[in-house]
N, CA, C and O atoms as CSV, one atom per row, in Angstrom:
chain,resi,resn,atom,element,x,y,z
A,1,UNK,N,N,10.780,1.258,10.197
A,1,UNK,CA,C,11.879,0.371,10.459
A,1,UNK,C,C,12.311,-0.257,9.142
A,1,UNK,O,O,11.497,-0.970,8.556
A,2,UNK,N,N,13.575,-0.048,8.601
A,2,UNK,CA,C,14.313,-0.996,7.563
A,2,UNK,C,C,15.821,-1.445,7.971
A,2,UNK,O,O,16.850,-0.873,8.329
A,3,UNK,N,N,15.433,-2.658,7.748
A,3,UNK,CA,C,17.061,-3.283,7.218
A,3,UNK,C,C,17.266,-3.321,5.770
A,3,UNK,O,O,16.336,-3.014,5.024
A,4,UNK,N,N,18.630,-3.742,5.221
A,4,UNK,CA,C,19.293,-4.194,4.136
A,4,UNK,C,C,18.380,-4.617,3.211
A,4,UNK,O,O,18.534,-4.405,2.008
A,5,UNK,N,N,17.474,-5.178,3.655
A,5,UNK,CA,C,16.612,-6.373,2.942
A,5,UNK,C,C,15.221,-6.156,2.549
A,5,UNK,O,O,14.754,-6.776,1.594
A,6,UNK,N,N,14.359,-5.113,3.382
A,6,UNK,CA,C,13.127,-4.927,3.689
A,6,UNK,C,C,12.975,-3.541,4.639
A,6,UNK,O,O,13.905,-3.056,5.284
A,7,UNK,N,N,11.333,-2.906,4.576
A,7,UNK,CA,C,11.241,-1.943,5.045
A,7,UNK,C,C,9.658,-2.315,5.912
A,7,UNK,O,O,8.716,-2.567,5.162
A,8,UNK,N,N,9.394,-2.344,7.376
A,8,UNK,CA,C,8.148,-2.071,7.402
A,8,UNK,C,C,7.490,-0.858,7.816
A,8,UNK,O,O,8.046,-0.379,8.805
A,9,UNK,N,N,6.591,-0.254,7.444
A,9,UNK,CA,C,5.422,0.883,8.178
A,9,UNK,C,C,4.465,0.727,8.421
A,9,UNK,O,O,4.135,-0.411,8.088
A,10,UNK,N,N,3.381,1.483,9.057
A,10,UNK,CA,C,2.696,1.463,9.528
A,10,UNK,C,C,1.860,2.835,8.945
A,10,UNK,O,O,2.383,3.928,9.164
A,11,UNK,N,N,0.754,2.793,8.313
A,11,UNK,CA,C,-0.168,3.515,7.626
A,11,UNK,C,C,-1.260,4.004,7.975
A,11,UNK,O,O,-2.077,3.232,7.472
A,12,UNK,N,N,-1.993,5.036,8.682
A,12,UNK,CA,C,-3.225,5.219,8.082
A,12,UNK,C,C,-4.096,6.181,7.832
A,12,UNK,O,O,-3.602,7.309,7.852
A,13,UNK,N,N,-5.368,6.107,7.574
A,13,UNK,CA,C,-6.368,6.962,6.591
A,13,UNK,C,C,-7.718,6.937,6.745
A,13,UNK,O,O,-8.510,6.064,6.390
A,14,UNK,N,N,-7.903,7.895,7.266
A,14,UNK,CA,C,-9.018,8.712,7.491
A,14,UNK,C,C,-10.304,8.462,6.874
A,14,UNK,O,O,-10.265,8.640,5.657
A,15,UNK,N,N,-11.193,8.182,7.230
A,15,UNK,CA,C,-12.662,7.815,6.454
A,15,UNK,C,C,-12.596,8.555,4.978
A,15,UNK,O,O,-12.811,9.766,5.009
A,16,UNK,N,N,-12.415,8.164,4.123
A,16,UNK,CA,C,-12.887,8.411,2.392
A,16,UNK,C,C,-11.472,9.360,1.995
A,16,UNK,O,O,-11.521,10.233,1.128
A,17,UNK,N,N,-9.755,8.920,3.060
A,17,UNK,CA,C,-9.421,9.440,2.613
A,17,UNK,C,C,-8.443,8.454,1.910
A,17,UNK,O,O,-8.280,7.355,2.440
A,18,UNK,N,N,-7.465,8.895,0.216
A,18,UNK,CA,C,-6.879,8.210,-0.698
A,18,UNK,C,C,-5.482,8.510,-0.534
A,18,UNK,O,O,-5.087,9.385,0.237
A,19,UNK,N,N,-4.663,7.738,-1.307
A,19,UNK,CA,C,-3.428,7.717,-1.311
A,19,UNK,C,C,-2.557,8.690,-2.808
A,19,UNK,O,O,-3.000,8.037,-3.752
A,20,UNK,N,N,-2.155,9.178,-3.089
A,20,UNK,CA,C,-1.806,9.366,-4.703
A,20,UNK,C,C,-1.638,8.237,-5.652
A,20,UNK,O,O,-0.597,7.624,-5.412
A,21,UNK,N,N,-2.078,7.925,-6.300
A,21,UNK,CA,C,-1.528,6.855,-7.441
A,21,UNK,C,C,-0.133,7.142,-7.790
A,21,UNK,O,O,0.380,8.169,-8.234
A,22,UNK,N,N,0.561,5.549,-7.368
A,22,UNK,CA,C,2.235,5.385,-7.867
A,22,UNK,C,C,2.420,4.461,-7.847
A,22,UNK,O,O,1.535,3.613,-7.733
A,23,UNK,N,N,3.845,4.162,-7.965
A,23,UNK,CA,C,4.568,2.740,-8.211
A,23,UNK,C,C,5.897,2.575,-7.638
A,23,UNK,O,O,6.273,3.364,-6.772
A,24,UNK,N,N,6.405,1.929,-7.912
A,24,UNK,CA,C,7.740,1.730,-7.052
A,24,UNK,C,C,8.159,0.740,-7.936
A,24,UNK,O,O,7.471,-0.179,-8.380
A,25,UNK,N,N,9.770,1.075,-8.250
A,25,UNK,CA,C,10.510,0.308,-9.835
A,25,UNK,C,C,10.877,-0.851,-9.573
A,25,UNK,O,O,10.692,-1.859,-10.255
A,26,UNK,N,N,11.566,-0.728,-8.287
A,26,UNK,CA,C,12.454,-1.771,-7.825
A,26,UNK,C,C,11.813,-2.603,-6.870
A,26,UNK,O,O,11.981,-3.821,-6.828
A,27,UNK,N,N,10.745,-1.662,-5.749
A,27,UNK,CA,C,10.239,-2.791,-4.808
A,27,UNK,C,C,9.096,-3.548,-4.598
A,27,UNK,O,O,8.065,-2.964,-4.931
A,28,UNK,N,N,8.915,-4.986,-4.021
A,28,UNK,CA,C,7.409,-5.052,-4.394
A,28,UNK,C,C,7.219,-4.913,-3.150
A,28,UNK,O,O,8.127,-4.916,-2.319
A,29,UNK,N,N,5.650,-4.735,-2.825
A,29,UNK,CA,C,5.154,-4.202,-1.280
A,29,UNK,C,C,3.668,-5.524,-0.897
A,29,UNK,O,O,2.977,-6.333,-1.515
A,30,UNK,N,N,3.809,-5.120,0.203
A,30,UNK,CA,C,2.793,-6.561,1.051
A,30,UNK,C,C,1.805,-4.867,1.251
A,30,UNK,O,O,2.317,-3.763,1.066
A,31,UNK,N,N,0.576,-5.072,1.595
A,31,UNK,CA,C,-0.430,-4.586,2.091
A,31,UNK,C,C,-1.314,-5.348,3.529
A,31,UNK,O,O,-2.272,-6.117,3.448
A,32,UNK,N,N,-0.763,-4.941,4.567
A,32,UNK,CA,C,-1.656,-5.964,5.313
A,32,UNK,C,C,-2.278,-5.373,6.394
A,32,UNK,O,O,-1.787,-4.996,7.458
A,33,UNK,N,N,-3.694,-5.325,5.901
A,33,UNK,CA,C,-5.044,-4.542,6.876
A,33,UNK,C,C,-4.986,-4.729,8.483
A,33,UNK,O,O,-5.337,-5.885,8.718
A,34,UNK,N,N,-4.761,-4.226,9.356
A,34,UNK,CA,C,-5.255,-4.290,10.469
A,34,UNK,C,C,-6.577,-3.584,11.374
A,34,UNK,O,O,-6.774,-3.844,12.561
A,35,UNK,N,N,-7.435,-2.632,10.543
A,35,UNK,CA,C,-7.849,-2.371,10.768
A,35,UNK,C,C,-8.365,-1.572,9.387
A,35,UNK,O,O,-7.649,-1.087,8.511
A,36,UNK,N,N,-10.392,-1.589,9.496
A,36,UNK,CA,C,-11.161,-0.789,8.442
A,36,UNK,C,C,-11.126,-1.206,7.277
A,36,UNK,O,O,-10.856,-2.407,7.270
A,37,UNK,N,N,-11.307,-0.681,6.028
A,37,UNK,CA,C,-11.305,-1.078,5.093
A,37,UNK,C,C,-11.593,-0.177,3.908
A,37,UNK,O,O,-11.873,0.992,4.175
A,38,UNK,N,N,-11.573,-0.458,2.953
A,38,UNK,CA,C,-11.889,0.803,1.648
A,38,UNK,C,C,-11.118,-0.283,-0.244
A,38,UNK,O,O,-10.903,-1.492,-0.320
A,39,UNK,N,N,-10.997,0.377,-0.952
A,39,UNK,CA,C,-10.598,-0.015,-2.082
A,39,UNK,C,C,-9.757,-0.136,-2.536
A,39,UNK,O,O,-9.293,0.940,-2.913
A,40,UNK,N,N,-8.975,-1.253,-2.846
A,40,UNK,CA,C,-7.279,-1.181,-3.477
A,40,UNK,C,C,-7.407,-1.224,-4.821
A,40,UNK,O,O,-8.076,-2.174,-5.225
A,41,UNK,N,N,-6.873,-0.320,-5.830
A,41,UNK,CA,C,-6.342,-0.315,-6.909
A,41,UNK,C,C,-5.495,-0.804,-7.237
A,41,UNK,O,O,-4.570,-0.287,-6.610
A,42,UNK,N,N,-4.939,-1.891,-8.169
A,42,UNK,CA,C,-3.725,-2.221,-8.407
A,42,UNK,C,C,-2.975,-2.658,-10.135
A,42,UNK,O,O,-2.742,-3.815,-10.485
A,43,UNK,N,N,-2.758,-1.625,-10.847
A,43,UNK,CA,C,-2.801,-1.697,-12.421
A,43,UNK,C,C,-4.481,-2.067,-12.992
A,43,UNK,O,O,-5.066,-3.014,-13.517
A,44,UNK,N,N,-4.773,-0.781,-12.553
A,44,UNK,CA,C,-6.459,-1.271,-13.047
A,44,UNK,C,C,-7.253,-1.813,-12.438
A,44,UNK,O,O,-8.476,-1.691,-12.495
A,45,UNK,N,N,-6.503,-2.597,-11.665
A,45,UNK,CA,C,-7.855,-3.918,-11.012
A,45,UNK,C,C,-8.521,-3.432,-9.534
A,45,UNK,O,O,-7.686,-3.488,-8.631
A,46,UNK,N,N,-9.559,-3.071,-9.202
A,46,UNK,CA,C,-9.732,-2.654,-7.782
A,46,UNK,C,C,-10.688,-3.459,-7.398
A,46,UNK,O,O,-11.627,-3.836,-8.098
A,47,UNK,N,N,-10.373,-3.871,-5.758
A,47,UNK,CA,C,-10.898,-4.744,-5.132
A,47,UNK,C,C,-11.048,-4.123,-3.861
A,47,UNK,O,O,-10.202,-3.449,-3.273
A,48,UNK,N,N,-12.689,-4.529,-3.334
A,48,UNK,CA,C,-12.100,-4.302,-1.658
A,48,UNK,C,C,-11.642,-4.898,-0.913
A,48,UNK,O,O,-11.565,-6.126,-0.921
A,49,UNK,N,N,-11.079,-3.881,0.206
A,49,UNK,CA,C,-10.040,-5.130,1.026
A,49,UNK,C,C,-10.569,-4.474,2.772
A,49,UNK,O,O,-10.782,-3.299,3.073
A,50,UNK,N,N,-10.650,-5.559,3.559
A,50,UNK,CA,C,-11.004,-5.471,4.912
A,50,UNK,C,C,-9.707,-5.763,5.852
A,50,UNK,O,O,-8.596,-6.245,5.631
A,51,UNK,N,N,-10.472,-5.162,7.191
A,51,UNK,CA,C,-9.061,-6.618,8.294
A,51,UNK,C,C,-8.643,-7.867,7.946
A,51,UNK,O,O,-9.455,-8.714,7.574
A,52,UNK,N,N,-7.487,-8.081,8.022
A,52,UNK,CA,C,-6.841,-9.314,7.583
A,52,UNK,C,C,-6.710,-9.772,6.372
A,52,UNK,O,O,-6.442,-10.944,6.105
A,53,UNK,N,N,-6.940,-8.631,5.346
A,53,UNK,CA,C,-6.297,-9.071,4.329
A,53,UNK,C,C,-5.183,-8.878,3.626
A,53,UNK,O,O,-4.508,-7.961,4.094
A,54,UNK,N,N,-4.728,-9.390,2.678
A,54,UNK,CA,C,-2.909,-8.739,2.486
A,54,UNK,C,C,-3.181,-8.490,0.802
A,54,UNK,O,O,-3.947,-9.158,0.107
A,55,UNK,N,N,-2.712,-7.855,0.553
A,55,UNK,CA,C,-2.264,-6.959,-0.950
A,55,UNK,C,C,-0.661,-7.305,-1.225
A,55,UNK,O,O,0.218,-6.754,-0.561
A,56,UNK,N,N,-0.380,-8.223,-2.216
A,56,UNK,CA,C,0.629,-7.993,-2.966
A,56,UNK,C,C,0.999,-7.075,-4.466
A,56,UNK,O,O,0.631,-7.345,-5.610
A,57,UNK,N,N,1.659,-6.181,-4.099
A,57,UNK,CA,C,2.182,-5.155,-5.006
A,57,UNK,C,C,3.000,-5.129,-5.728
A,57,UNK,O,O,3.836,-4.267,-5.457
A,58,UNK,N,N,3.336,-6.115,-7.230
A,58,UNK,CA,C,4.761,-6.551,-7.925
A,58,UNK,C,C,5.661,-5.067,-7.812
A,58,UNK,O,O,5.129,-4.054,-7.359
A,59,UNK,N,N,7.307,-5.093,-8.357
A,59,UNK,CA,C,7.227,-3.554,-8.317
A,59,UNK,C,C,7.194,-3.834,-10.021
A,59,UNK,O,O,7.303,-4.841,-10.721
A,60,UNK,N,N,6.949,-2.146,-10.320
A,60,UNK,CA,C,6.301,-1.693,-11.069
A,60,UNK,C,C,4.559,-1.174,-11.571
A,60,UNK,O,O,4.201,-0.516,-12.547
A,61,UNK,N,N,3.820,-1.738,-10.543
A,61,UNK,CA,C,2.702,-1.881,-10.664
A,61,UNK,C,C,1.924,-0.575,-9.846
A,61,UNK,O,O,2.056,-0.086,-8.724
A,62,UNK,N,N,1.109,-0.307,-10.940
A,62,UNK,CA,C,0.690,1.405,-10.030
A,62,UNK,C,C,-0.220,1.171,-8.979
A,62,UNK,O,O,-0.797,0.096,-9.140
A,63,UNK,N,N,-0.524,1.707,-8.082
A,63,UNK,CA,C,-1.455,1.595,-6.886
A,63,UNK,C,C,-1.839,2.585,-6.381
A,63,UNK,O,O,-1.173,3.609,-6.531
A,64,UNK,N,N,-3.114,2.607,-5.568
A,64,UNK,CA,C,-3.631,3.224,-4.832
A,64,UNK,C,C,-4.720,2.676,-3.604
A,64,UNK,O,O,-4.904,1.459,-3.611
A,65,UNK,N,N,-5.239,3.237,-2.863
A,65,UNK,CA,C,-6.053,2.837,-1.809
A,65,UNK,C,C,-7.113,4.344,-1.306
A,65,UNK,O,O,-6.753,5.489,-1.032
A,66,UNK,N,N,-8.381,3.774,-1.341
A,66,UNK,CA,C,-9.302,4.840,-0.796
A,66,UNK,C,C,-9.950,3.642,0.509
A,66,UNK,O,O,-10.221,2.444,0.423
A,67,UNK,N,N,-10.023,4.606,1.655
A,67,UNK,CA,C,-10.282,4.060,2.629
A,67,UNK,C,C,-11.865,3.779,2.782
A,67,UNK,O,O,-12.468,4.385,1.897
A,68,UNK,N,N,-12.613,3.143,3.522
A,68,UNK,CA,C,-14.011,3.083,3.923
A,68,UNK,C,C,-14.319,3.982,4.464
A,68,UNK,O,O,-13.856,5.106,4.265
A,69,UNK,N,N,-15.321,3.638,5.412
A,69,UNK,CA,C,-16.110,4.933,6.268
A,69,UNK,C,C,-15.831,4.850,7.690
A,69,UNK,O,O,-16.200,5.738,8.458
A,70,UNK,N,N,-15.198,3.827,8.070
A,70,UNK,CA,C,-14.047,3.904,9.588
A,70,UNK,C,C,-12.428,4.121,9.072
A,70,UNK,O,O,-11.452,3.986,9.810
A,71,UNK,N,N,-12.395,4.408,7.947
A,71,UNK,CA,C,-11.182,4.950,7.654
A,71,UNK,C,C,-9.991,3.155,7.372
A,71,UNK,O,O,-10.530,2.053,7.268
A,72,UNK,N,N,-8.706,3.321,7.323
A,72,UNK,CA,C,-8.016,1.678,7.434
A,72,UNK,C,C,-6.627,2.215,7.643
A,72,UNK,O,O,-6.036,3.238,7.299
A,73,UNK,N,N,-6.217,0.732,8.597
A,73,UNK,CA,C,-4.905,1.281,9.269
A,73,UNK,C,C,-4.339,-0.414,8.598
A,73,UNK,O,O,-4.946,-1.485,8.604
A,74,UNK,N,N,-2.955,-0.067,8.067
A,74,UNK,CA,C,-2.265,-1.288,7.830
A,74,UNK,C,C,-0.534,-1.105,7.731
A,74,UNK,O,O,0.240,-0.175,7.958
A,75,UNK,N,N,-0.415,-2.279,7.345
A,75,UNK,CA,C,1.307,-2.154,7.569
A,75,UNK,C,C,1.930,-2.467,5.750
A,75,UNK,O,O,1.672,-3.383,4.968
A,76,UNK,N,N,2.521,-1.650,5.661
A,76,UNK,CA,C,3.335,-1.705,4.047
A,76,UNK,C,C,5.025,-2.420,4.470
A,76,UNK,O,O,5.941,-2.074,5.216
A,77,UNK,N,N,4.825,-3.357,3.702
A,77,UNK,CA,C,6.302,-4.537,3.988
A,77,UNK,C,C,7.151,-3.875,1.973
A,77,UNK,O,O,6.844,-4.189,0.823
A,78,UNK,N,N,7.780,-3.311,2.311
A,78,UNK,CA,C,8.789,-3.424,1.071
A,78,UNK,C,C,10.190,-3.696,0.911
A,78,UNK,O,O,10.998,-2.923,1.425
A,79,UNK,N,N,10.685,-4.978,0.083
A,79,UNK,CA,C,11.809,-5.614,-0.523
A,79,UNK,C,C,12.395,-5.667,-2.142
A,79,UNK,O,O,12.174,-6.457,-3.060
A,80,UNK,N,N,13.343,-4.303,-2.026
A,80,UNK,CA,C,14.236,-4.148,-1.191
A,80,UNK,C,C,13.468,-2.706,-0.549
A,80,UNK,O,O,12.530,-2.242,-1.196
A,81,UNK,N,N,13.872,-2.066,0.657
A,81,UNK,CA,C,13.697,-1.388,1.282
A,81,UNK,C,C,12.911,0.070,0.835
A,81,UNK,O,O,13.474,0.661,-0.086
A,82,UNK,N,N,11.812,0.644,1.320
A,82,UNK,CA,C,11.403,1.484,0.501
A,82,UNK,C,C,12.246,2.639,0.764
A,82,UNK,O,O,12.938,2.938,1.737
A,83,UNK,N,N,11.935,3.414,-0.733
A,83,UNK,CA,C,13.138,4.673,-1.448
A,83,UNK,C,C,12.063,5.746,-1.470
A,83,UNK,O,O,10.888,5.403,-1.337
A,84,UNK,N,N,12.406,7.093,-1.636
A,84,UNK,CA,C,11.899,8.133,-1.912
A,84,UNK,C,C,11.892,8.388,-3.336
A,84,UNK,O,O,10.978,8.775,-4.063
A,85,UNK,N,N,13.392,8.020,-3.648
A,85,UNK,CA,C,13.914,7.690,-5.160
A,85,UNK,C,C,13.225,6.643,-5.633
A,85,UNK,O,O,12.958,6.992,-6.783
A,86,UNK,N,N,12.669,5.336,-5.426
A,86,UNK,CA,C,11.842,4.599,-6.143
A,86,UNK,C,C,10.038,4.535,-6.246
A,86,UNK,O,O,9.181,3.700,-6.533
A,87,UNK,N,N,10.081,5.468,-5.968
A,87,UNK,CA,C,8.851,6.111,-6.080
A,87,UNK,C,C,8.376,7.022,-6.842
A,87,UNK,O,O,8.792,8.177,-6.745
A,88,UNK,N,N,7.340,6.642,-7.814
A,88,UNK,CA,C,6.978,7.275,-8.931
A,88,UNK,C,C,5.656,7.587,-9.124
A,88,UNK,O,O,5.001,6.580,-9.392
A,89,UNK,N,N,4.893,8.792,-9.082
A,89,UNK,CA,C,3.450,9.160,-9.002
A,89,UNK,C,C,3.694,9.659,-10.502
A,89,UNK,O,O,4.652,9.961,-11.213
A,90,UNK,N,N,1.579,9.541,-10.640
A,90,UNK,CA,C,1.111,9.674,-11.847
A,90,UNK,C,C,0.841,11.255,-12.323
A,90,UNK,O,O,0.398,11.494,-13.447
């Protein structure tokens, strides 16, 4: 679902499975766990993250996520709206 303004989805990933490392130029993105857990990367810095926690993603900033061992389901919020075109892997 996006409007004008913002985009949300709905994500998820498989026990030990990862995302590609990228970035996004223009948008920044929310990360917010609803389920499982595993490792967020974010320009270097990796932290784990469980249920209920939220990940802010400036844009420009590279990222990734490897899931735990129940795998993690969450919702990606991006403003302005996520692009195919603003999306940039390593």
């Amino acid at each position: 679902m996006h409007t004008e303004a913002q985009s949300l989805a709905e994500a998820t990933l498989a026990p030990g499975q990862a995302t590609q490392r990228h970035y996004h130029a223009l948008s920044e993105e929310l990360y917010f766990f609803l389920e499982g857990s595993g490792e967020m990367e974010v320009d270097g810095e990796t932290r784990a993250v469980a249920h209920g926690d939220t990940v802010l993603i400036p844009p420009g900033a590279r990222h990734s996520i490897v899931s735990g061992k129940s795998g993690a389901r969450f919702l990606c919020c991006c403003a302005p709206p996520y692009s195919h075109d603003d999306t940039y892997f390593d």
